[in-house]
N, C-alpha and C positions, 0 to 999 in steps of 0.2 A: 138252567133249572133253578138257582139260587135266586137270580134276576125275578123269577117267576113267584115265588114263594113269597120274596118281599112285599111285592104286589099283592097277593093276597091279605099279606098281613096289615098292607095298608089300608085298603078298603074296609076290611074290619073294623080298623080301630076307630076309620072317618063313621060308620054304622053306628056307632056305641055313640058320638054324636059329643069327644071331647072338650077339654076347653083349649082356647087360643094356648095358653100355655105350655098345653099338651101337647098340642098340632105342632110346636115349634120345636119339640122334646123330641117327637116322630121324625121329624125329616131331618133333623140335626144326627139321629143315629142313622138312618136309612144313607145321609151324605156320605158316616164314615166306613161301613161296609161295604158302598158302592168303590169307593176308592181302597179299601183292604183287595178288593175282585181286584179291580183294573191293574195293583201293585204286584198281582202275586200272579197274571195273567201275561201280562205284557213283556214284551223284551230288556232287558237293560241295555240301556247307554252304554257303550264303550267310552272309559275316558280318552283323550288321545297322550299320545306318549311325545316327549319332548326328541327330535332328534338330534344325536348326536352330532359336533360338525367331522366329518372325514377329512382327515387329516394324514393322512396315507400319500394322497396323490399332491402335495402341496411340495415344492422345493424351495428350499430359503436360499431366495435371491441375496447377493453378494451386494454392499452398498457401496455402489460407487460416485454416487452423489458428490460435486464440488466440495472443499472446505474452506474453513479461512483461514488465509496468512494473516500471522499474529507480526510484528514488528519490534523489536527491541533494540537496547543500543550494544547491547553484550555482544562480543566478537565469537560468534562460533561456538553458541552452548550447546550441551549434549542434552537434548529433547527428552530422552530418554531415562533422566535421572531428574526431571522434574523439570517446569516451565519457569521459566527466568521471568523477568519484571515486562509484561508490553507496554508499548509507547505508540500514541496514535498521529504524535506532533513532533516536528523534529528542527531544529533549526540547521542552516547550510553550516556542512561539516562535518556535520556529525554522522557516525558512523550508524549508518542502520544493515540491520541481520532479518532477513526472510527469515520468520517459523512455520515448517509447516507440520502439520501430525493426520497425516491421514486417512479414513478408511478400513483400509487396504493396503496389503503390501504393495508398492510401486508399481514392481512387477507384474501383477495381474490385473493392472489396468487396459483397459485394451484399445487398440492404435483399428485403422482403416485404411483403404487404399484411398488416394486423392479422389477417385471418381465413385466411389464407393462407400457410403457411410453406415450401411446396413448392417454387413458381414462383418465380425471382427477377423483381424486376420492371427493365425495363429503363432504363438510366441515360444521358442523354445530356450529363452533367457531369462535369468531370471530381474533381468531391470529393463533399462533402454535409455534411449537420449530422451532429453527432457528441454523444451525452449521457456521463454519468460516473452509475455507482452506487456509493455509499460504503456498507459494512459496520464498524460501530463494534461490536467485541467479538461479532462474527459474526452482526448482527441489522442488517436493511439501512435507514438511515437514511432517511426521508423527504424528504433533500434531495436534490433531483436535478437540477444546471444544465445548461443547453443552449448550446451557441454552434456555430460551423465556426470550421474550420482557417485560421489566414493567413497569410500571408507564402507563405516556401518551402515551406511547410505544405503548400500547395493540393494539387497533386497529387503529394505523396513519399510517404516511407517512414517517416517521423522527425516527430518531435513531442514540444514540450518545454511543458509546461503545468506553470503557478505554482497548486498546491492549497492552500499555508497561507505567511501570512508578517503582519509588522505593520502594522497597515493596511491590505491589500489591499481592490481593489474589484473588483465584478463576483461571478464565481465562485466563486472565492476569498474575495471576502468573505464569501459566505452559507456556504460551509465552515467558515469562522474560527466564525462563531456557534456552530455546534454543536461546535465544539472546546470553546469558551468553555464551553459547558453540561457537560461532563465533569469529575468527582466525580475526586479527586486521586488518581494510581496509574498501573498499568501498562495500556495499553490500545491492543488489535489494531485497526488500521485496513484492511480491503480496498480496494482501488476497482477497478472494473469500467470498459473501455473501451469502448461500444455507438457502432454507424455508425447513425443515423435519428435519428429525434425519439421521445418516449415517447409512447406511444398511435399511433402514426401510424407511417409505412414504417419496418425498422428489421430486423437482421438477428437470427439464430438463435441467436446468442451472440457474447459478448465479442469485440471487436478483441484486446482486449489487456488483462490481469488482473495485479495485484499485491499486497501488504501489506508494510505496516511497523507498527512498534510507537511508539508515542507517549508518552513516561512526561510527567506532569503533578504538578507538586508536590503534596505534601497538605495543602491549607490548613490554617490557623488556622477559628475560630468566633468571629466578635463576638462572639454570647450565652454565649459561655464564661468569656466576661472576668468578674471577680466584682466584683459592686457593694460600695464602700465607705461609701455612703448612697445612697439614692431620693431624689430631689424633682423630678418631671416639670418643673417652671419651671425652674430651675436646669437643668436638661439642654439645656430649650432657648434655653436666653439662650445658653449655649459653644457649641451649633451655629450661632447665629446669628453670634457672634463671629469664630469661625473660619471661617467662609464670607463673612464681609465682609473679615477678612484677606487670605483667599485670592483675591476676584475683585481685592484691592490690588493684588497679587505676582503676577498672574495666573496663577495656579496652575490645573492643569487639571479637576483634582476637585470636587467639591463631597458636603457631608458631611452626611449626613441621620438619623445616630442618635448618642447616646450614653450613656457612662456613669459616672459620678461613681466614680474609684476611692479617692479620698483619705476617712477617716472624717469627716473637717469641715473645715473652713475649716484656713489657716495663716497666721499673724496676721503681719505683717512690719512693725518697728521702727526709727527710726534708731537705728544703734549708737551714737552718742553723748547722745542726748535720749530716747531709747526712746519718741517719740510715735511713734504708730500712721501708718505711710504707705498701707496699706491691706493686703488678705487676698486670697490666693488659695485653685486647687480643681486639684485632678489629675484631669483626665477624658480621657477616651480613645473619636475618634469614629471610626464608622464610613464611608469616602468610596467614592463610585463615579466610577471614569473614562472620559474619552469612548469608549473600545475596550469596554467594558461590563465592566469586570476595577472587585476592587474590595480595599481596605486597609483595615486601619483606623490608627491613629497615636493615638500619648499627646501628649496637653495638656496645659498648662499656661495657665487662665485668672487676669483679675488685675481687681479691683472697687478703685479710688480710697479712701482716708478724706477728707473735710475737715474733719475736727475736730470734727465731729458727728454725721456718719453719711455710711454707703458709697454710693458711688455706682451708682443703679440703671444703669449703664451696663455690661458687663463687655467685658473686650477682651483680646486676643489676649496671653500674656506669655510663649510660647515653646514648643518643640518636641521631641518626645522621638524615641522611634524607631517604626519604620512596618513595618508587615509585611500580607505579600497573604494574602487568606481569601477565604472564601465569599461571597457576594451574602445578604443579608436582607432 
């Protein structure tokens, strides 16, 4: 009806026969009434509403995600009272300590059957056995030791395990061996943290993964040394000398090759009478020690005169300097 009546008014006004002006003044008001209608006719827009996200049905998953072994030289720190110094380079000998911190308590890691990796199987412990895989220069070593966790170990987060040191036993010792077998240079060590035993329950990956680098001197070679004479008897009469010296001095080596560097004998005189007191040999033997690590050392053997000939005896007449090498 409104619609209708504008109409009206418009024809009128175009009747009276206004000006351009005017005519712009008419349809400029006629616009705004047309759209007062349409405003005060028509529906509103619903805005839309942001949803919330539902958060009811979500469960927080437990992270069991790998970590990393930290590596220090500190012997068995308690994780627990703060992290000790890591060290990512280590030279042969030195003591390094696995750190781990992770997670999750140990114990609610979860292990599988060997033909099963889906299902966890269920644990009514609160730890478990736990193995280590070592990677020497990215190819995974054959040694693989097994133990559980002790102490505060049992059911935490933290765990400080002795991998290489002097002397060690257990673990560690069987690690030190294949240290020991490593050809002198720079070399990548991984270790791998695994929950189960190998073969037997055991989880889908790593606890907890790390590496450091291990530099190892570059030995010497006994057979490098160059002979200043051969004579197999004479070789072994200086090994037999110096290893009867040595178990005197209880020394801890024992020496089982050698090699005559001096070209012959060296004839030794009183300075005053110039009679012959007896002659020695410069040789230079190969020893291995109790840690399976081995030297060799220059000699100095010494044979008696008595005025008529030397004594089949030889024995010990001194020591030179000693350096680590290879095993032969």
């Amino acid at each position: 009806m409104r619609i209708k009546l504008l109409i009206i008014f418009l024809a009128a006004i175009w009747y009276t026969s206004p000006s351009y002006s005017q005519i712009d003044d008419i349809f400029g008001t006629v616009k705004k009434e047309i759209e007062k209608y349409i405003d005060t006719t028509s529906t509103p827009k619903e805005k839309k509403k942001k949803k919330k996200a539902d958060t009811t049905s979500v469960t927080a998953k437990k992270n069991f995600a790998s970590v990393k072994i930290n590596f220090t030289r500190e012997k068995e720190p308690d994780l627990t009272k703060g992290e000790p110094r890591f060290n990512e380079n280590f030279n042969f000998k030195e003591l390094i300590t696995a750190c781990v911190k992770l997670n999750e308590q140990f114990g609610e890691y979860p292990v599988y059957e060997p033909g099963d990796k889906t299902t966890p199987v269920k644990q009514d412990y609160p730890t478990g056995d736990f193995y280590l895989k070592f990677f020497i220069d990215y190819t995974e070593s054959p040694f693989v030791p097994t133990g559980v966790l002790m102490g505060n170990e049992i059911s935490g987060k933290t765990s400080a395990l002795t991998l290489y040191c002097d002397n060690c036993t257990g673990d560690a010792e069987a690690f030190e061996e294949q240290v020991k077998e490593l050809s002198g240079g720079k070399h990548v060590i991984k270790v791998e943290m695994w929950k189960g035993t190998p073969g037997g329950l055991s989880g889908i990956e790593p606890v907890a993964a790390g590496e450091f680098t291990l530099y190892k001197p570059v030995l010497k070679k006994f057979s490098d040394i160059p002979a200043g004479m051969t004579n197999a008897g004479l070789e072994q009469d200086a090994i037999e000398a110096i290893n009867r010296y040595a178990a005197q001095e209880n020394w801890k080596e024992r020496y089982y090759k050698a090699v005559i560097t001096s070209p012959d004998w060296y004839i030794s005189r009183n300075e005053w009478t110039s009679i012959i007191k007896g002659r020695s040999l410069e040789v230079t033997l190969l020893g291995k020690w109790p840690d399976g690590s081995c030297r060799f050392a220059e000699f100095s053997v010494w044979q008696s005169y008595d005025g008529s000939r030397y004594s089949n005896v030889m024995i010990y007449n001194g020591i030179g300097s000693m350096y680590d090498c290879e095993c032969e």
